[in-house]
C-alpha positions in Angstrom: -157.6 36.5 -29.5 -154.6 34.9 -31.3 -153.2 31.5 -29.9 -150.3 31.9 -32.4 -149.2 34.9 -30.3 -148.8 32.8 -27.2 -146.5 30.0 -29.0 -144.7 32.7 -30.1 -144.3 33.6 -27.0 -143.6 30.9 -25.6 -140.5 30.2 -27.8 -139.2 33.8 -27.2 -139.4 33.2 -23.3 -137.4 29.8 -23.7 -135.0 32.1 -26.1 -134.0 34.4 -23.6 -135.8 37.3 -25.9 -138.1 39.8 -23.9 -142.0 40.2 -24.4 -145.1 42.0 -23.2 -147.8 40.8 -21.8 -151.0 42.9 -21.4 -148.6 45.8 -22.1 -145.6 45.0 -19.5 -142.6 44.6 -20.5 -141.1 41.1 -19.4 -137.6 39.1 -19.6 -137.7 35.5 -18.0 -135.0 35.4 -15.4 -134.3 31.6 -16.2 -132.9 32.3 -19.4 -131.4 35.7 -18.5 -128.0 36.7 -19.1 -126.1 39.5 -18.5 -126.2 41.1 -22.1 -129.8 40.5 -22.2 -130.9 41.8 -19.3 -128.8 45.0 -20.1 -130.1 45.2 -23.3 -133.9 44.9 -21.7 -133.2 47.1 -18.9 -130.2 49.7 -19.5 -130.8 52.1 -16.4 -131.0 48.9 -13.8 -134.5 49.6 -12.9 -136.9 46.2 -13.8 -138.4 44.8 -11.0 -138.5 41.3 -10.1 -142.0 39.0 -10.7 -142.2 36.0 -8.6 -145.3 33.5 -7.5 -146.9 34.1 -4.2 -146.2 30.9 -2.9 -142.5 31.8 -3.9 -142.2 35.3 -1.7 -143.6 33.5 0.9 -140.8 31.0 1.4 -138.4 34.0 1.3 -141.0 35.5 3.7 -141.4 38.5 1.7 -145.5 38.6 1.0 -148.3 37.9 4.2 -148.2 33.5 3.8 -152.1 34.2 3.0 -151.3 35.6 0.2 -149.8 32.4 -0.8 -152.8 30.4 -0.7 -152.7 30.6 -4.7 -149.7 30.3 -6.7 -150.9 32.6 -9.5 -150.9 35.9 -7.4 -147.9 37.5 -8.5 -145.5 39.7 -5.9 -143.3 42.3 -7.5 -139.9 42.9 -5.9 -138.8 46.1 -6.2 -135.3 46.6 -7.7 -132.6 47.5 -5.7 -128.9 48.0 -6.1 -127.9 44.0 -4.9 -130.3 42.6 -6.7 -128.4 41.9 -9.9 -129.2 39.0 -12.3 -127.5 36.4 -9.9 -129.6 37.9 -6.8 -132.8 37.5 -9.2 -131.6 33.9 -9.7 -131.5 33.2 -6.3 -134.9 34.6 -5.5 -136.4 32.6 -8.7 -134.5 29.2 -8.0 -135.0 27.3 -4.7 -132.6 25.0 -5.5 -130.1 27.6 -4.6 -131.7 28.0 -1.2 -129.2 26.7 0.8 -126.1 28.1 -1.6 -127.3 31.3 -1.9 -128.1 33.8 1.3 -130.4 36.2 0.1 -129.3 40.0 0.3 -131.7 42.4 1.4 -133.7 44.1 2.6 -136.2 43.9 -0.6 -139.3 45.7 -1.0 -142.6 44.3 -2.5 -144.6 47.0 -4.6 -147.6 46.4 -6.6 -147.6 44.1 -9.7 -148.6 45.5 -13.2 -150.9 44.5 -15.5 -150.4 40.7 -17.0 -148.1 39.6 -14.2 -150.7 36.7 -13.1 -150.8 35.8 -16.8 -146.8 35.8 -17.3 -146.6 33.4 -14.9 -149.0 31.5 -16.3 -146.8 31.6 -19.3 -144.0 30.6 -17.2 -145.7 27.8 -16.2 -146.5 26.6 -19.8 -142.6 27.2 -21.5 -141.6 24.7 -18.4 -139.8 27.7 -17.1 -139.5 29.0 -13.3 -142.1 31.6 -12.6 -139.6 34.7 -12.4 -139.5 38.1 -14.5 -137.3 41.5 -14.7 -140.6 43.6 -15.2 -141.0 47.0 -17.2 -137.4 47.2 -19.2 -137.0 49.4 -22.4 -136.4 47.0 -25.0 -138.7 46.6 -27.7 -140.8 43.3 -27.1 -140.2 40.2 -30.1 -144.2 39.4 -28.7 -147.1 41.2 -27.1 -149.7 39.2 -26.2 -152.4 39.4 -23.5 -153.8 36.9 -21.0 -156.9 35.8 -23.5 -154.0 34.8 -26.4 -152.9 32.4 -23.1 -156.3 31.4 -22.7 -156.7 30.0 -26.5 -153.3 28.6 -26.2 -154.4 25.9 -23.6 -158.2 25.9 -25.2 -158.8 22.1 -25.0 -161.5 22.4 -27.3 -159.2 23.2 -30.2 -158.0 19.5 -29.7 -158.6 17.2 -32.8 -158.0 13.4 -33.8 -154.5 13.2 -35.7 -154.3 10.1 -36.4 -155.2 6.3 -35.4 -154.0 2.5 -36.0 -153.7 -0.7 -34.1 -151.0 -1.0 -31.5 -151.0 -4.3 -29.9 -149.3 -4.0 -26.4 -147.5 -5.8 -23.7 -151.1 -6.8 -21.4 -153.3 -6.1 -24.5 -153.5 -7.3 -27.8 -156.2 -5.9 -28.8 -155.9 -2.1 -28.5 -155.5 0.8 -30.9 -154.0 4.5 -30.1 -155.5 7.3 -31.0 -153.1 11.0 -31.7 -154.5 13.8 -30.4 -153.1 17.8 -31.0 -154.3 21.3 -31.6 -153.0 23.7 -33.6 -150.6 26.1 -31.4 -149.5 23.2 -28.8 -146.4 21.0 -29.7 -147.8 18.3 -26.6 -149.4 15.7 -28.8 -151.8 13.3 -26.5 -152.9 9.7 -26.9 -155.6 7.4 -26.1 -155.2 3.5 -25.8 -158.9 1.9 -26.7 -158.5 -1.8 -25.3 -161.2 -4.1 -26.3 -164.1 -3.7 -27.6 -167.1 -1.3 -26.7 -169.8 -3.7 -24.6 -172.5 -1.3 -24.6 -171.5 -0.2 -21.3 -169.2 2.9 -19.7 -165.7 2.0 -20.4 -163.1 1.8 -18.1 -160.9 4.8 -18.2 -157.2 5.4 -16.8 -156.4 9.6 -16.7 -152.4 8.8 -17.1 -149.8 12.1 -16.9 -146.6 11.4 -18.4 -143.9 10.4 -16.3 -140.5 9.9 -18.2 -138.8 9.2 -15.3 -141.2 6.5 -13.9 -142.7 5.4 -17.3 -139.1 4.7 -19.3 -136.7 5.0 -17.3 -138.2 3.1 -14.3 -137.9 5.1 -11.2 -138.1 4.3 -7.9 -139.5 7.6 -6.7 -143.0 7.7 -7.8 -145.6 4.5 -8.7 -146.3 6.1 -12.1 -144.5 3.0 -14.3 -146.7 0.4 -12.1 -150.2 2.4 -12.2 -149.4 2.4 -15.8 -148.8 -0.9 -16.8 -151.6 -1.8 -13.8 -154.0 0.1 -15.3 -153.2 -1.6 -19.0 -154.0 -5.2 -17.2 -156.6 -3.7 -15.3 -158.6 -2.4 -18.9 -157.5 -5.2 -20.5 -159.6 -7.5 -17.9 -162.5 -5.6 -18.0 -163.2 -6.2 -21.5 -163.1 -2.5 -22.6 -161.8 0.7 -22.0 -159.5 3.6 -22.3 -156.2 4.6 -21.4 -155.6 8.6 -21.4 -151.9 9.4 -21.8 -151.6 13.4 -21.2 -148.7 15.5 -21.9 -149.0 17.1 -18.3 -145.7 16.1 -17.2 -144.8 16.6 -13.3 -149.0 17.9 -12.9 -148.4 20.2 -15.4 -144.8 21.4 -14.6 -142.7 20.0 -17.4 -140.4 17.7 -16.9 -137.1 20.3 -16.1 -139.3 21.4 -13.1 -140.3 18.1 -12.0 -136.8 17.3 -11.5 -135.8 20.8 -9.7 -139.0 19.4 -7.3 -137.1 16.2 -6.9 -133.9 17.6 -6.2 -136.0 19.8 -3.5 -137.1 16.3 -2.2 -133.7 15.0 -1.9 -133.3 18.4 0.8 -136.3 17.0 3.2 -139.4 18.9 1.3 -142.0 16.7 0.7 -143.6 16.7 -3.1 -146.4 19.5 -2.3 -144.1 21.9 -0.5 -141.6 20.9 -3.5 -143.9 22.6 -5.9 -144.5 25.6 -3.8 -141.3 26.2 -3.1 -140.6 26.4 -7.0 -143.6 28.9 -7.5 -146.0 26.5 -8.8 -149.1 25.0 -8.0 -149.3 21.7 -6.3 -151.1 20.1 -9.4 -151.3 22.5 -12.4 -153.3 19.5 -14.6 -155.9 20.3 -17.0 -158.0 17.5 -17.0 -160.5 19.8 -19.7 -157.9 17.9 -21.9 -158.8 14.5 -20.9 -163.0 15.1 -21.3 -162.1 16.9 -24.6 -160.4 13.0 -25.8 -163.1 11.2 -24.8 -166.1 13.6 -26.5 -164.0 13.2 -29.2 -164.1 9.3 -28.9 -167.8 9.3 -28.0 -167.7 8.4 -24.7 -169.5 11.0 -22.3 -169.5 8.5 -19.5 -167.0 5.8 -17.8 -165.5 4.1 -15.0 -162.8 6.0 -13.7 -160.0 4.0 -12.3 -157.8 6.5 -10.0 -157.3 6.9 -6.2 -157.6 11.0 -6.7 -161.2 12.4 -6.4 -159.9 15.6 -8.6 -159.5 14.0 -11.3 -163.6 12.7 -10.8 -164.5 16.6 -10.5 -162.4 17.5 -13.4 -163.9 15.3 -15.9 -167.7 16.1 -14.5 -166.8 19.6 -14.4 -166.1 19.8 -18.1 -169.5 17.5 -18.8 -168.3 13.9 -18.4 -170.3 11.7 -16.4 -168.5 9.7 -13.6 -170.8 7.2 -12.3 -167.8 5.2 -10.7 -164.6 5.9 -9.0 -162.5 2.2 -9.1 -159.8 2.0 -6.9 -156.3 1.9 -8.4 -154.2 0.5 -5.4 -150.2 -0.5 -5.9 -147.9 -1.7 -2.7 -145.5 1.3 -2.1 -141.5 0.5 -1.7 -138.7 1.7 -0.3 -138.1 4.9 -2.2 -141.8 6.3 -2.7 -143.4 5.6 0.8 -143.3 9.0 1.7 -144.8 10.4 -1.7 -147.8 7.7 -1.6 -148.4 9.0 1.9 -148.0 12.5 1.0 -150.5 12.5 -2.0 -152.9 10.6 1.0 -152.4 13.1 3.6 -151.8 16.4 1.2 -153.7 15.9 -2.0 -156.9 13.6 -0.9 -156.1 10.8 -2.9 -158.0 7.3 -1.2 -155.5 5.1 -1.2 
């Protein structure tokens, strides 16, 4: 197991260099060009990886299959399907710009393709590989290196001071990393410990809706709600995770958006892009708050996974508080698809 294989890998993938995973050869199609996929894969063979959920929007794998994202389908190469017709079967932005040529033939994956688009995933990259070119890899790593990369256990205190903020004077932040991820997580203590569970907020970073105040999502109001609401109760927590988009990165949250803007709603956004509708790991947030001392609180959230995901990875939940925000104009349809799709209560 070596986590410092999997940054490394991670940095070649968002490089454009080529790597192997559990022995395959693989070159992310994203950042792909036409030198480096000729240098990769001389005699034109390398099939193209995509998600499950991905080949079945181009209807090429049984929608079944589809049920999960991490199933990889392997495309067999053909003579059209150059480095812009692997583009087009990566990207659904280019859905509507693009017709696909054909016919294309699925074949079965090799070994690591379930883990390379895990990887994918991770680098904030669109889950799409040439597979099995010739070039020498910069990194081989296998799925367990990927496994130690997002270990939440391996999380540690940084650093800590006082941090008075607008709704609460009386809070400090607490720095949070491990040693292969650059995503560096905070906690916001408010108050005072009572004796009692504290109030805890599970927030995901939202640049768009946290700083730059958009329209399209209610993640700037929860979070400034939820400082008030923490604030009030005397004591408690805010979790800020570095899960941006439920786990997609920020570049893909915005290809979702721009999916959005065509008529898909925010789940059939993120299956369009290859992804799973939330790709959170909420081990991250139980790992902060062992490390705080708190192995049970008030959770204030409308969205029962996040309940499971804490109890799941050993922290007591003995109440769900409601976190409820009018909707407007521009996220109506989101609030009502996270009811109807995703189970929140709102």
């Amino acid at each position: 197991m070596d986590a410092r294989a999997a940054a490394r890998a991670i940095d070649a993938l968002r490089r454009g260099w080529p790597i192997a995973v559990e022995g395959t050869p693989l070159l992310a199609v994203e950042t792909a060009d036409a030198g480096r996929l000729a240098a990769f894969d001389p005699a034109g063979e390398a099939a193209v990886l995509i998600s499950a959920g991905r080949a079945a929007t181009l209807k090429l794998a049984n929608q079944l299959a589809a049920a999960d994202p991490d199933q990889p389908v392997l495309v067999e190469r053909a003579p059209w399907l150059d480095l812009a017709g692997a583009t087009a079967l990566a990207d659904p932005q280019l859905d509507l710009a693009t017709p696909l040529k054909g016919p294309y033939r699925t074949i079965t994956p090799l070994p690591g393709a379930a883990a390379a688009l895990r990887l994918a995933r991770i680098a904030g990259l669109l889950p799409a590989f040439f597979v099995g070119g010739a070039a020498a890899p910069e990194v081989a790593i296998t799925a367990v290196d990927i496994d130690a990369h997002e270990d939440a256990g391996r999380l540690t205190i940084a650093t800590r001071a006082r941090l008075p903020v607008e709704g609460a004077e009386d809070a400090e932040i607490v720095a949070f990393r491990s040693p292969e991820s650059a995503d560096e997580h905070v906690a916001l203590l408010i108050g005072q410990p009572t004796g009692k569970p504290p109030l805890v907020r599970i927030h995901s970073e939202c640049l768009t809706g946290d700083v730059l105040g958009s329209l399209k999502c209610d993640c700037g109001p929860q979070l400034h709600a939820a400082i008030r609401a923490i604030a009030a109760s005397g004591w408690g927590i805010l979790l800020y995770l570095r899960q941006e988009g439920r786990g997609i990165g920020l570049v893909n949250k915005l290809r979702a958006y721009q999916l959005q803007d065509q008529g898909f709603d925010t789940v059939d956004a993120n299956i369009r892009l290859g992804f799973a509708v939330d790709a959170r790991d909420f081990r991250v947030a139980a790992r902060m708050l062992g490390l705080l001392g708190q192995r049970q609180v008030r959770l204030l959230t409308n969205n029962p996974a996040k309940v499971a995901g804490l109890e799941a990875a050993g922290i007591a939940v003995p109440e769900r508080v409601p976190h409820h925000l009018p909707p407007n104009p521009h996220n109506a349809r989101y609030l009502a698809t996270k009811r109807d799709r995703t189970g929140h209560q709102l």
